[in-house]
gemmi code that builds the backbone of each chain (N, CA, C; Angstrom):
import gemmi

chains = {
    "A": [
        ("UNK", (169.714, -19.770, -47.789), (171.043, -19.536, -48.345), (171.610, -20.827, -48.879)),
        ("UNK", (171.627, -21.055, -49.618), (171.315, -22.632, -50.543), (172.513, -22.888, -51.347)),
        ("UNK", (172.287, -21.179, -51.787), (173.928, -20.786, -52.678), (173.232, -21.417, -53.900)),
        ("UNK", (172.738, -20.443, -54.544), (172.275, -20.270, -56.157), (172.987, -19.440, -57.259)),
        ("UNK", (172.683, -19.400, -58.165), (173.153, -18.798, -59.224), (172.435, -18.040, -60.171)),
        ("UNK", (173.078, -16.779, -60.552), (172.617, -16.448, -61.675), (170.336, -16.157, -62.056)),
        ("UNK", (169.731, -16.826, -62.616), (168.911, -16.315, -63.240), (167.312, -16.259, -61.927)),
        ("UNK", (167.296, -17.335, -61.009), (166.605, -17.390, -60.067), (165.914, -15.843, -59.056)),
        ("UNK", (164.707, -16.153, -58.937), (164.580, -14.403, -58.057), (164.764, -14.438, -56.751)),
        ("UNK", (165.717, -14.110, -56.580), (166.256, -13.972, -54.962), (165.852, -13.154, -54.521)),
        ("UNK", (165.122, -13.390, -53.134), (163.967, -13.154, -51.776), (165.568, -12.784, -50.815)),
        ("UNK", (166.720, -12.569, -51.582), (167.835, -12.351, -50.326), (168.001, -11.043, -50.393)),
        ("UNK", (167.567, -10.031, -49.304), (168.189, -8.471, -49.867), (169.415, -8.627, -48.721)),
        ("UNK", (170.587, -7.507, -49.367), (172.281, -7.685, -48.207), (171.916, -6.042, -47.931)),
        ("UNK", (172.894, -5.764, -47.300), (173.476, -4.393, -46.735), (174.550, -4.228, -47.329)),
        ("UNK", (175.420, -5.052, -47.721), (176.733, -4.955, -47.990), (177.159, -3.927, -48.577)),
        ("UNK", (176.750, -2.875, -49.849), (176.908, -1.945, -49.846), (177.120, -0.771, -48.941)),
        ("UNK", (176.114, -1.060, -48.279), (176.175, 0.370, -46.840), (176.942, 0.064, -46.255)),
        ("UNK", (177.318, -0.813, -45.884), (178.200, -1.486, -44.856), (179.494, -1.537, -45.303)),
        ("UNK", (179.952, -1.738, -46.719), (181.183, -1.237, -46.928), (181.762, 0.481, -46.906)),
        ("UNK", (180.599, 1.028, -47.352), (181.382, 2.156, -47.627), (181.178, 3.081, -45.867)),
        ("UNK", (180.499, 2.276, -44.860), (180.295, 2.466, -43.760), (181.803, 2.294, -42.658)),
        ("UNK", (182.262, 1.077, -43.362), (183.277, 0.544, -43.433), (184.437, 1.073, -43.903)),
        ("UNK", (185.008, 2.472, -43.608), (186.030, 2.777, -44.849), (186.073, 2.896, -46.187)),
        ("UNK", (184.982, 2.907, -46.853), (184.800, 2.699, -47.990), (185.347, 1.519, -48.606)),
        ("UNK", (185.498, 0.481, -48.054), (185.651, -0.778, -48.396), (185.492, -1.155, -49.589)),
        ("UNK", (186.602, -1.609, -50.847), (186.020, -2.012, -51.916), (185.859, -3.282, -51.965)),
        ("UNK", (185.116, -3.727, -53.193), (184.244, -5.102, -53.141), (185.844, -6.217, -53.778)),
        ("UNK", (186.799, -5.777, -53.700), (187.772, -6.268, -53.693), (188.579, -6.651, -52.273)),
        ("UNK", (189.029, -6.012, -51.455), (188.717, -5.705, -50.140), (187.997, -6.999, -49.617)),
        ("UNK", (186.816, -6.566, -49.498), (185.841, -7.209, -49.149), (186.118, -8.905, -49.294)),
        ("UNK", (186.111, -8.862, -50.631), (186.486, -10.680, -51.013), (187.542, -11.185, -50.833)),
        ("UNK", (188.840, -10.296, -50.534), (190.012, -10.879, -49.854), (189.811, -11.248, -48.673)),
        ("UNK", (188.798, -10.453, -47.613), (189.048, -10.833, -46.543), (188.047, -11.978, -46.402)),
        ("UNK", (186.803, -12.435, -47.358), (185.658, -13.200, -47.057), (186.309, -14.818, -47.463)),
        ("UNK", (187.411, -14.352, -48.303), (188.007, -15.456, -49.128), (187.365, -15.980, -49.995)),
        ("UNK", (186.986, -14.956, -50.791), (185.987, -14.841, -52.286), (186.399, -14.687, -53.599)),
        ("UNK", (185.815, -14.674, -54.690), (186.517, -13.416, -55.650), (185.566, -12.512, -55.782)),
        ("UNK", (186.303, -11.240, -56.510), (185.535, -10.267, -56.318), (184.073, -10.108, -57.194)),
        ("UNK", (184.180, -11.300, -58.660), (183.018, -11.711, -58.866), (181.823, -11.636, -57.799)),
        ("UNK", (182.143, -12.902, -56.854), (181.312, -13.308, -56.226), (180.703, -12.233, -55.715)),
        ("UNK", (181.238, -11.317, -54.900), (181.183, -10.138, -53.950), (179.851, -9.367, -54.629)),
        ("UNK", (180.874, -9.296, -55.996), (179.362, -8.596, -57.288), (178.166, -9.135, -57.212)),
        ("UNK", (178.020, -10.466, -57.604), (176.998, -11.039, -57.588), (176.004, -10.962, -56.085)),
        ("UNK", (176.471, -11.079, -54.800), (176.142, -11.538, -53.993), (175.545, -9.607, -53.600)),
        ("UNK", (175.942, -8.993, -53.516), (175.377, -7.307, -53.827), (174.625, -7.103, -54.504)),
        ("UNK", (174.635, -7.928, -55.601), (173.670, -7.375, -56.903), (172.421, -8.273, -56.218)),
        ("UNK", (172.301, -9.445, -55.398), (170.809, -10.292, -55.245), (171.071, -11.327, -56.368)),
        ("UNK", (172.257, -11.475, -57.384), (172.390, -12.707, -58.237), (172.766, -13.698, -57.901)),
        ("UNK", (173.197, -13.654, -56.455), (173.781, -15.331, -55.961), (173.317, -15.267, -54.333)),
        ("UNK", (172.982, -16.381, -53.681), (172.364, -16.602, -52.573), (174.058, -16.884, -52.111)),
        ("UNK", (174.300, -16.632, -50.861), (175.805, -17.043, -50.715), (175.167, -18.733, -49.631)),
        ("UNK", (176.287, -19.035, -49.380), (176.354, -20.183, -48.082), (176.238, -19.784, -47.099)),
        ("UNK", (175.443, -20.725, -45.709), (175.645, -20.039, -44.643), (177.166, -19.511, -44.268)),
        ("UNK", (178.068, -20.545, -44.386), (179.340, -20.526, -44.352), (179.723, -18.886, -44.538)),
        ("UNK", (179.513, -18.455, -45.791), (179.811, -17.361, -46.483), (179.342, -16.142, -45.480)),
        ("UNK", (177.927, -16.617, -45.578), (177.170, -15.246, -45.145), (178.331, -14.881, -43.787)),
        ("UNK", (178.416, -15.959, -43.128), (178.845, -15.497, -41.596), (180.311, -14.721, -42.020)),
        ("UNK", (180.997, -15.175, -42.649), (182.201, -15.211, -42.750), (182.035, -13.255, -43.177)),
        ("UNK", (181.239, -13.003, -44.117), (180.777, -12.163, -44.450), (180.645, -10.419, -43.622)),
        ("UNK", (179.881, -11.009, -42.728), (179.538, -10.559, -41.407), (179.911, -10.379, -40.181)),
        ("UNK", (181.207, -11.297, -40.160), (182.202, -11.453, -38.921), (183.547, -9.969, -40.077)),
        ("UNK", (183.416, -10.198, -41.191), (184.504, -9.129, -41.880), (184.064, -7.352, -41.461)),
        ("UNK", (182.632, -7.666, -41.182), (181.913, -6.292, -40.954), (181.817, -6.167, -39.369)),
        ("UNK", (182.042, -7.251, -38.826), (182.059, -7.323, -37.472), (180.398, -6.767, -36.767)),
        ("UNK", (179.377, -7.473, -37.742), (178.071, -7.665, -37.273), (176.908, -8.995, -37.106)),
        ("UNK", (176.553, -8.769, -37.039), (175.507, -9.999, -37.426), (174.752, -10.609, -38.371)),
        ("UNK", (174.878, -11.631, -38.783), (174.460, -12.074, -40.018), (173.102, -11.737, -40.129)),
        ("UNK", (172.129, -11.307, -39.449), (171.277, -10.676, -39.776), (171.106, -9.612, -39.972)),
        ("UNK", (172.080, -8.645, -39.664), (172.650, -7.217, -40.012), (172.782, -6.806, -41.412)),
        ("UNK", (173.207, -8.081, -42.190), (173.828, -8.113, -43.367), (173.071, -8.504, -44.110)),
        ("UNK", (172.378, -9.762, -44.322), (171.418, -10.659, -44.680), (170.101, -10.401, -44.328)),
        ("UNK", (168.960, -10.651, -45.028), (167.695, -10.321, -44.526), (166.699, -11.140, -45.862)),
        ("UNK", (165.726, -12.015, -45.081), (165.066, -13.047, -45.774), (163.382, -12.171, -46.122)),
        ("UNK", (163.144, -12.096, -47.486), (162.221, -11.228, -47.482), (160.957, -12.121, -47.966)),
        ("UNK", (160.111, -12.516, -47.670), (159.242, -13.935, -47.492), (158.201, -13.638, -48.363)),
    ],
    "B": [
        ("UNK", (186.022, -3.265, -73.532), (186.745, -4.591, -73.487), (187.660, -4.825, -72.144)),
        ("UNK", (188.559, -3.604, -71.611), (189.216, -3.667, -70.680), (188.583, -3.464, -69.724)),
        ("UNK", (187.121, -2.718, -69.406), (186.528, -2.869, -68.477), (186.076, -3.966, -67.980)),
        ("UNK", (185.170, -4.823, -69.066), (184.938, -6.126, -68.443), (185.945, -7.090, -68.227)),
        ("UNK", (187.171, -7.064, -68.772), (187.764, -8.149, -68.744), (188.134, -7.984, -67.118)),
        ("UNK", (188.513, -6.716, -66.580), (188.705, -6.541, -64.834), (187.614, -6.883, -64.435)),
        ("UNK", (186.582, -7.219, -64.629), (185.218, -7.723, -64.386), (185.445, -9.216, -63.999)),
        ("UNK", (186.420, -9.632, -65.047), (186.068, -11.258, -65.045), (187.202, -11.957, -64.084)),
        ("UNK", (186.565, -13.163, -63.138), (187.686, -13.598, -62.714), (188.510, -14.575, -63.237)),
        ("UNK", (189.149, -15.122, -62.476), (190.419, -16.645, -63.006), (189.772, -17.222, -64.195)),
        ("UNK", (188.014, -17.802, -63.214), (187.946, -19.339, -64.005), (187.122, -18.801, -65.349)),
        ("UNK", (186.568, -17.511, -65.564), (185.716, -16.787, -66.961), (186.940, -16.595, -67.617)),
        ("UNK", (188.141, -16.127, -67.212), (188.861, -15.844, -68.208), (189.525, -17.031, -69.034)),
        ("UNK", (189.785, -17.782, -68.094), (190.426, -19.451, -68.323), (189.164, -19.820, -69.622)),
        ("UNK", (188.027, -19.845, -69.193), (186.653, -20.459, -70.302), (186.967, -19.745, -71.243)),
        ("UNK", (186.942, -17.952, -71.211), (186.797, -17.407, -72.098), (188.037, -17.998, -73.118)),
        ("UNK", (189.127, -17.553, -72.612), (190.458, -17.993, -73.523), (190.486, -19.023, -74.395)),
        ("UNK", (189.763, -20.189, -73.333), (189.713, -21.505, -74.348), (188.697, -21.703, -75.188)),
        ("UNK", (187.670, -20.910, -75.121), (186.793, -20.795, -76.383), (187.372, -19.844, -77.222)),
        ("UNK", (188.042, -18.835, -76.875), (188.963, -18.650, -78.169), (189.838, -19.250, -79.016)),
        ("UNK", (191.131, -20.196, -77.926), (191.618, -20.860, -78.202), (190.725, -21.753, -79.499)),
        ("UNK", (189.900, -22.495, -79.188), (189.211, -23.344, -79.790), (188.823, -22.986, -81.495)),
        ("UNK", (188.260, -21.461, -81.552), (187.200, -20.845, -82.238), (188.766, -20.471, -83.406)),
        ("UNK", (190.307, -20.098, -82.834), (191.410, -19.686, -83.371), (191.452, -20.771, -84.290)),
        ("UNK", (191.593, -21.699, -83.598), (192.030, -23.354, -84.281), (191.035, -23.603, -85.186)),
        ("UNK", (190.082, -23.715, -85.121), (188.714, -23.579, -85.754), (188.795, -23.141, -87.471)),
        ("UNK", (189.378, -22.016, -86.900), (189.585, -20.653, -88.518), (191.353, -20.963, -88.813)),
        ("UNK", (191.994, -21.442, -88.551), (193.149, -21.940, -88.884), (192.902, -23.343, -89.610)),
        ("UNK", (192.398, -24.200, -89.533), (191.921, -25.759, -89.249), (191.470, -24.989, -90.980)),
        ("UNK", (189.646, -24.222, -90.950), (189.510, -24.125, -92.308), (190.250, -23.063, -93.364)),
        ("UNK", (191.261, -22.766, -92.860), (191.842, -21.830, -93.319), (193.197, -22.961, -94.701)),
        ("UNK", (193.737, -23.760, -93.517), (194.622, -24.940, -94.141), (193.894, -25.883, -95.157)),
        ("UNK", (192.326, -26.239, -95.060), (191.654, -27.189, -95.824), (191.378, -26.285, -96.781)),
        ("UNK", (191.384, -25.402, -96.563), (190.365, -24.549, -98.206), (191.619, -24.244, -98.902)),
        ("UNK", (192.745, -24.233, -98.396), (194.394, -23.672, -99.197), (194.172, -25.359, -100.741)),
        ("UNK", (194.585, -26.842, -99.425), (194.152, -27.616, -99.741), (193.307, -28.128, -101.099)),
        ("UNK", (191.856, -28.087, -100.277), (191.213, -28.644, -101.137), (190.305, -27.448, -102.100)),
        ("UNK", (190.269, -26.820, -102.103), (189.688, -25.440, -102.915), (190.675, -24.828, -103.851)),
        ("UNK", (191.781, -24.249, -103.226), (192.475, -24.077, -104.113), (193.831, -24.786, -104.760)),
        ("UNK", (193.527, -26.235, -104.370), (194.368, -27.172, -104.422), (195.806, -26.897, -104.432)),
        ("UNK", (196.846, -25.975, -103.911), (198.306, -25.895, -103.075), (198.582, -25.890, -101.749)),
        ("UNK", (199.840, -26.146, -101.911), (200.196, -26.232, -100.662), (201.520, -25.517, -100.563)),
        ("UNK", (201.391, -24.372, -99.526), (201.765, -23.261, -98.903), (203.562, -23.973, -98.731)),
        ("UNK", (204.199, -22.390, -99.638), (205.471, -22.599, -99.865), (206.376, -22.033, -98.950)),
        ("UNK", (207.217, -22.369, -98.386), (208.646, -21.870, -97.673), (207.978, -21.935, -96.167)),
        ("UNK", (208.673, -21.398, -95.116), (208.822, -21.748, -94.202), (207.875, -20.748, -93.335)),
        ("UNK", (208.046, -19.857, -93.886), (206.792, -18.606, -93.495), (205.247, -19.206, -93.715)),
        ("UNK", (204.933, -20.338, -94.956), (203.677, -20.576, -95.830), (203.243, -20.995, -94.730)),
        ("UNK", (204.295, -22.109, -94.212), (204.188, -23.777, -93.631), (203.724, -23.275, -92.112)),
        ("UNK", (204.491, -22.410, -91.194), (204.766, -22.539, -90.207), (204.145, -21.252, -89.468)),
        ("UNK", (203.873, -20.182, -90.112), (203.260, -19.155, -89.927), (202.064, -18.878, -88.994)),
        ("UNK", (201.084, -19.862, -89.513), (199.292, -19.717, -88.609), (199.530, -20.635, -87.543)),
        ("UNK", (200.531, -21.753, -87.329), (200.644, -22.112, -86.024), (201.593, -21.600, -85.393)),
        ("UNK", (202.227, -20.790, -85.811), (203.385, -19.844, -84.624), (202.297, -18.615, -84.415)),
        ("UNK", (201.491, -17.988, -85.267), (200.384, -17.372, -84.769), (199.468, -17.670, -83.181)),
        ("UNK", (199.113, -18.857, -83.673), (197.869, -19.484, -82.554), (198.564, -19.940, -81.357)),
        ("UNK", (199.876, -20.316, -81.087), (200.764, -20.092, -80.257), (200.968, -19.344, -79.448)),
        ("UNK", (201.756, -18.213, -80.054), (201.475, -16.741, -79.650), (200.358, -16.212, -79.083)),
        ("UNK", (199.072, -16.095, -79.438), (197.717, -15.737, -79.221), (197.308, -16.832, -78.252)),
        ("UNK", (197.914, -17.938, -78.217), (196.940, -18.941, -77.108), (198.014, -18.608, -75.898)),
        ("UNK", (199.684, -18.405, -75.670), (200.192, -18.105, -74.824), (199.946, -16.968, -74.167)),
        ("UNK", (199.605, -15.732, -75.296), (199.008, -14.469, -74.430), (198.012, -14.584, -73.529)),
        ("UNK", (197.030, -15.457, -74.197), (195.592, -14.988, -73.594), (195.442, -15.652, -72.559)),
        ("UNK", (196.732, -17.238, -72.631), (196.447, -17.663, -70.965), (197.665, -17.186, -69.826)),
        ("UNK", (198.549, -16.045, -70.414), (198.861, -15.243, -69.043), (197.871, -14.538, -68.580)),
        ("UNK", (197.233, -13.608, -69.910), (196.038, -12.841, -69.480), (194.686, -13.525, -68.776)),
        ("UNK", (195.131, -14.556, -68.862), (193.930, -15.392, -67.809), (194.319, -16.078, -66.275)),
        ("UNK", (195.460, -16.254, -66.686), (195.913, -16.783, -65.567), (196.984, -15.493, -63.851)),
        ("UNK", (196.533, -14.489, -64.591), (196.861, -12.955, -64.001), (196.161, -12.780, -63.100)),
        ("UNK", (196.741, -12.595, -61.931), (196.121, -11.978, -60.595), (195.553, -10.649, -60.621)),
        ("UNK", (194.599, -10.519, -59.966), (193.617, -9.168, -60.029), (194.261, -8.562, -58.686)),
        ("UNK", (194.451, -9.265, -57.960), (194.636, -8.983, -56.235), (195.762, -10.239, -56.176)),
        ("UNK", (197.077, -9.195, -55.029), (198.068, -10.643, -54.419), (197.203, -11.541, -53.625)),
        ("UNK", (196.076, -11.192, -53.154), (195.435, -12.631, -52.299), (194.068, -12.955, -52.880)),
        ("UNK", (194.477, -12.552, -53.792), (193.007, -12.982, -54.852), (192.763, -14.825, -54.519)),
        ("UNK", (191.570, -15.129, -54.211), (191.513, -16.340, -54.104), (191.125, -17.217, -55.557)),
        ("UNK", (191.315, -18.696, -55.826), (191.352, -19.170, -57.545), (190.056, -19.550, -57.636)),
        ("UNK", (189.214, -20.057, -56.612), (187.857, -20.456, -57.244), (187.225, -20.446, -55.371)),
        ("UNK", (186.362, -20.252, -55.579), (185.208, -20.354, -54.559), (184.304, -20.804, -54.676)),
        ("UNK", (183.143, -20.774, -53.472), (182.155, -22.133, -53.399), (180.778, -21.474, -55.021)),
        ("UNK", (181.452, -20.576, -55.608), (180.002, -20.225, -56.575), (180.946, -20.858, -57.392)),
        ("UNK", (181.928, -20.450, -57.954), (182.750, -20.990, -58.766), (182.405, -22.366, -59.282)),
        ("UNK", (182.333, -23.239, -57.960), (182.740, -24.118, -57.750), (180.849, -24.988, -58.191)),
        ("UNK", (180.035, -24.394, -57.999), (178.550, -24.377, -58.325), (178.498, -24.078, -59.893)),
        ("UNK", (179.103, -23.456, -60.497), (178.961, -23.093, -61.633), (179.842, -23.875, -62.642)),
        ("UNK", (180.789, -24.730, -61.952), (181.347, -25.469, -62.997), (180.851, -26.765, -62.996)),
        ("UNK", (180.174, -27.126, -61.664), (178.959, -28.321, -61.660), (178.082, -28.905, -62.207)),
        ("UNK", (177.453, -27.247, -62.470), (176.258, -27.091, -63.252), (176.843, -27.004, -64.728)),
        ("UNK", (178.037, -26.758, -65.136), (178.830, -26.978, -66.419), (178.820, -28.075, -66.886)),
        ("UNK", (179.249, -29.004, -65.776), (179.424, -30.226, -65.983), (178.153, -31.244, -66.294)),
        ("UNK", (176.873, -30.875, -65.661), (175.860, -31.543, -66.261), (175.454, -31.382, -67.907)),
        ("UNK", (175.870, -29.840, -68.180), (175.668, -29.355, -69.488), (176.205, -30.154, -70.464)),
        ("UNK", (177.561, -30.822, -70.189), (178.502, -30.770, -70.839), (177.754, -32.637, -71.036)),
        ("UNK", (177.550, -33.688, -69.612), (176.929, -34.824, -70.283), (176.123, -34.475, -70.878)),
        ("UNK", (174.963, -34.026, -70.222), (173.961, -33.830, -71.614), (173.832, -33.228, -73.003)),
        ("UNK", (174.868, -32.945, -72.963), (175.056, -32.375, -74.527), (175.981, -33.310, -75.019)),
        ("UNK", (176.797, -34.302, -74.606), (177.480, -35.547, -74.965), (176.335, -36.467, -75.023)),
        ("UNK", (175.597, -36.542, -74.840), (174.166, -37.620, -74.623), (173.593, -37.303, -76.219)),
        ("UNK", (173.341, -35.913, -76.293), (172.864, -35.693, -77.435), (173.510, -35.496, -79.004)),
        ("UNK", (174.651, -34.828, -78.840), (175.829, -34.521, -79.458), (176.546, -36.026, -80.546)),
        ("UNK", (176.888, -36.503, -79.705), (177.783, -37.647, -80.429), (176.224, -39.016, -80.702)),
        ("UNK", (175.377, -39.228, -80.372), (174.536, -40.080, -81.122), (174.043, -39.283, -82.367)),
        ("UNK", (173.529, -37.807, -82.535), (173.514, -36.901, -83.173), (174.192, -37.386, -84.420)),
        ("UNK", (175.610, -36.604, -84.157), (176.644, -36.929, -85.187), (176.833, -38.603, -86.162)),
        ("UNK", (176.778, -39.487, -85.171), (176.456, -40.356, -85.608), (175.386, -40.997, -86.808)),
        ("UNK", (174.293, -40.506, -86.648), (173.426, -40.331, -87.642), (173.823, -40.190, -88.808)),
        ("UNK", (174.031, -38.659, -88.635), (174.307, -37.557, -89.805), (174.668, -38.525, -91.079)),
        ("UNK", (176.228, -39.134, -91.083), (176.461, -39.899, -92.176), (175.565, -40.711, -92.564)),
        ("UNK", (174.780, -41.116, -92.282), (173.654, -42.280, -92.800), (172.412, -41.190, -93.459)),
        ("UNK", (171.989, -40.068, -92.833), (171.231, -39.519, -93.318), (171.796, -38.531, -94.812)),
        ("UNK", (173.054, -38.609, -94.670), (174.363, -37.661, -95.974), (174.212, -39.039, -97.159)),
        ("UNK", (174.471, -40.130, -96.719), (174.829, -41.169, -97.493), (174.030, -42.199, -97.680)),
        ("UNK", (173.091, -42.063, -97.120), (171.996, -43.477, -97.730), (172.587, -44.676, -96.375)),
        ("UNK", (171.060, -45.495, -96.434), (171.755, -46.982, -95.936), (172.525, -47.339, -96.263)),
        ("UNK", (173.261, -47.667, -97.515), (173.954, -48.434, -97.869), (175.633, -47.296, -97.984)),
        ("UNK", (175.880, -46.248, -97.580), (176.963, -45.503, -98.010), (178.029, -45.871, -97.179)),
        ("UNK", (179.359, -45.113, -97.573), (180.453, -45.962, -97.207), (181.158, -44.960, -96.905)),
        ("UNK", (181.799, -44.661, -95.871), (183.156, -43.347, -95.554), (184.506, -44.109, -95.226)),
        ("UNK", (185.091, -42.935, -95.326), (186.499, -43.542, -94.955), (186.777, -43.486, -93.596)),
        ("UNK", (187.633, -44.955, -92.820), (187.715, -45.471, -92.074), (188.611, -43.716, -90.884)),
        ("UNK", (189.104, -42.722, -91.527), (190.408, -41.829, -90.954), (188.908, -40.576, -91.021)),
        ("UNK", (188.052, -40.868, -91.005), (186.888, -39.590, -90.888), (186.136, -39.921, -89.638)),
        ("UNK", (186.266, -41.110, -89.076), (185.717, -41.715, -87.819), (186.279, -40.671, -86.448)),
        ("UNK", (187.221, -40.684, -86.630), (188.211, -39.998, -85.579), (188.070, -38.378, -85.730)),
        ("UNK", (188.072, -38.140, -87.109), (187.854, -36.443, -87.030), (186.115, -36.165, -86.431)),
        ("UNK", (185.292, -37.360, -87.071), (184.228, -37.187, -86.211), (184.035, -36.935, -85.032)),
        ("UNK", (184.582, -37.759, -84.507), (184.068, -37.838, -83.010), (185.370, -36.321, -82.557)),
        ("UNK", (186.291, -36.304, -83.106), (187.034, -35.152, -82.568), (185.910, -33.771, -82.944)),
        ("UNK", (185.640, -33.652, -83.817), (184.559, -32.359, -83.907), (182.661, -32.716, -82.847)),
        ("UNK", (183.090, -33.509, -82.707), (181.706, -33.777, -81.728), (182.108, -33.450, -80.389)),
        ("UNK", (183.269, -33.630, -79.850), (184.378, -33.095, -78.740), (184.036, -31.895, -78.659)),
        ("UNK", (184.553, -31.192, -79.731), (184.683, -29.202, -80.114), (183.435, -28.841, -79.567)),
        ("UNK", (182.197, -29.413, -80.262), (180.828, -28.547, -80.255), (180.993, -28.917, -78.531)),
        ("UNK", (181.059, -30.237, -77.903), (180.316, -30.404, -76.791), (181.561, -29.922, -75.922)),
        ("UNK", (182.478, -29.264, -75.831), (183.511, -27.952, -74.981), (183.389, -27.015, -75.247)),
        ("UNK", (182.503, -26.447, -76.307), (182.015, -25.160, -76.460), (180.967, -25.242, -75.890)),
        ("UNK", (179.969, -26.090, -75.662), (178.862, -25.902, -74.987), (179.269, -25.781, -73.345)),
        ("UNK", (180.136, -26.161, -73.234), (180.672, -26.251, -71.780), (181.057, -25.081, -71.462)),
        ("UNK", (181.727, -24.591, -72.166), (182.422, -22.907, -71.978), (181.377, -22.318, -71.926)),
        ("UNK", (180.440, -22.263, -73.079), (179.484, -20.775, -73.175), (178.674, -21.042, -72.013)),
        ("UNK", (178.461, -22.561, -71.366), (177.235, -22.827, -69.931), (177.814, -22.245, -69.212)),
        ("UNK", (179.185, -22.024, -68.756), (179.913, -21.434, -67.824), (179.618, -19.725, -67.757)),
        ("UNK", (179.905, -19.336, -68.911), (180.141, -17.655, -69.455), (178.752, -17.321, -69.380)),
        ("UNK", (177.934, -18.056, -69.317), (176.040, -17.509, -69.277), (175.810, -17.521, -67.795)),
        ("UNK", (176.311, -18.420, -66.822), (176.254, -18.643, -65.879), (176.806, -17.147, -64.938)),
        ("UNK", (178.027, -17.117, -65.470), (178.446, -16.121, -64.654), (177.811, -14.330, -65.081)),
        ("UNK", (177.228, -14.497, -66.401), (176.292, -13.390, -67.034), (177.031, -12.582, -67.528)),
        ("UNK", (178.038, -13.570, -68.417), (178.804, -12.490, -69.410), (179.968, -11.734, -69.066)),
        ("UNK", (180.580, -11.869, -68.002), (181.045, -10.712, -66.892), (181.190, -9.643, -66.634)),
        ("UNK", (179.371, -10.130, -65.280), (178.755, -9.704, -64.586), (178.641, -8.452, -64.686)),
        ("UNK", (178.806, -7.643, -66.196), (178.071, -6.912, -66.855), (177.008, -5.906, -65.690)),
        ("UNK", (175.632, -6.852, -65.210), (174.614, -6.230, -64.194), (175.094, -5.940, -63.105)),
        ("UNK", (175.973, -7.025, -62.579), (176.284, -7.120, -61.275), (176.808, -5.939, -60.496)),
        ("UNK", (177.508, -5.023, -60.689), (178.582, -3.733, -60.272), (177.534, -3.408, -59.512)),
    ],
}
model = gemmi.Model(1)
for chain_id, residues in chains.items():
    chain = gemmi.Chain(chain_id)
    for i, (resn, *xyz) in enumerate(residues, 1):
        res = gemmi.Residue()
        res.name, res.seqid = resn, gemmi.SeqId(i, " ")
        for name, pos in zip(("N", "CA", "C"), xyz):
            atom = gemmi.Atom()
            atom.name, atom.element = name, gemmi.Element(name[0])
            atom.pos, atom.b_iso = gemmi.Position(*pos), 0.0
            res.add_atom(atom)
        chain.add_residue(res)
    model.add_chain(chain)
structure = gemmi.Structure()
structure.add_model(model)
structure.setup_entities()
């Protein structure tokens, strides 16, 4: 979690989808208010276009009230 | 258009705007030289004179409320990608000043021979249009970066 950008092939798959709408249907707006994001980011980081920070990930994952490996998953 | 623009956040819209901004001035800029020197007058009464910059005014004040507009009351202004992506702007932006203004430099010698001669008040518009290209390269590194807005991403 390096925190990349854009064109790179990210080995990061999330949950975050399931997990929002698991969540109340949580929108990815939602979501980045409480991660202290924008909702860009939120996009990107769902879509596999941006590696987030550890920082992030947790922050991420404490909003879902799981484990950063719950959320995150390193596919080798 | 209104879809993506809710697409885009603070700092794409801020880039976007000012490459408009820029691209406005741009077509105003040859809009005044060709009045000028093409059709050699110069634009009568107060409407002629004052008109395309109360325009670009207007259009540059809109587009930076419309940029500077909250999506969300706790919308945050930039974050740590944000903040990666204007970094990586910023290398764009020397290296295209690295290349850009020695570039330009040339040019007149290759327009005019060794021995040619310009006027001393074209020095300054030079390097001011070597500015333009290398903040447009800065904007569009930004707007590629973020992938247009994020268009794929949803």
């Amino acid at each position: 979690m390096a925190g990349g950008t854009g064109m790179e092939n990210n080995q990061l798959k999330n949950q975050i989808r399931r997990l929002r709408f698991e969540n109340g249907e949580m929108t990815q707006q939602q979501l980045a208010d409480k991660a202290g994001v924008t909702r860009q980011t939120i996009i990107a980081i769902e879509a596999g276009k941006y590696s987030p920070s550890l920082t992030l990930a947790f922050r991420i994952a404490r909003t879902f009230g799981v484990r950063v490996e719950d959320v995150f998953e390193y596919v080798g | 258009m209104a879809g993506e623009a809710k697409k885009m956040n603070r700092a794409q819209k801020t880039v976007l705007c000012n490459l408009v901004i820029v691209l406005l001035t741009l077509a105003m800029l040859a809009y005044v030289l060709f009045q000028f020197f093409v059709l050699k007058k110069i634009p009568e009464g107060l409407a002629g004179r004052f008109l395309p910059p109360v325009v670009l005014i207007l259009l540059g004040g809109s587009l930076l409320v419309w940029a500077l507009k909250r999506q969300s009351p706790r919308e945050v202004e930039t974050d740590e990608r944000d903040k990666l992506i204007a970094n990586r702007a910023a290398t764009t932006f020397l290296i295209s000043a690295w290349i850009v203004f020695p570039a330009i430099s040339v040019i007149p010698r290759f327009i005019l021979g060794d021995n040619g001669c310009i006027t001393a008040w074209l020095l300054p518009l030079i390097n001011v249009g070597a500015l333009i290209i290398i903040m447009m390269v800065y904007s569009i590194a930004i707007l590629i970066q973020y992938g247009w807005g994020d268009r794929n991403g949803k």
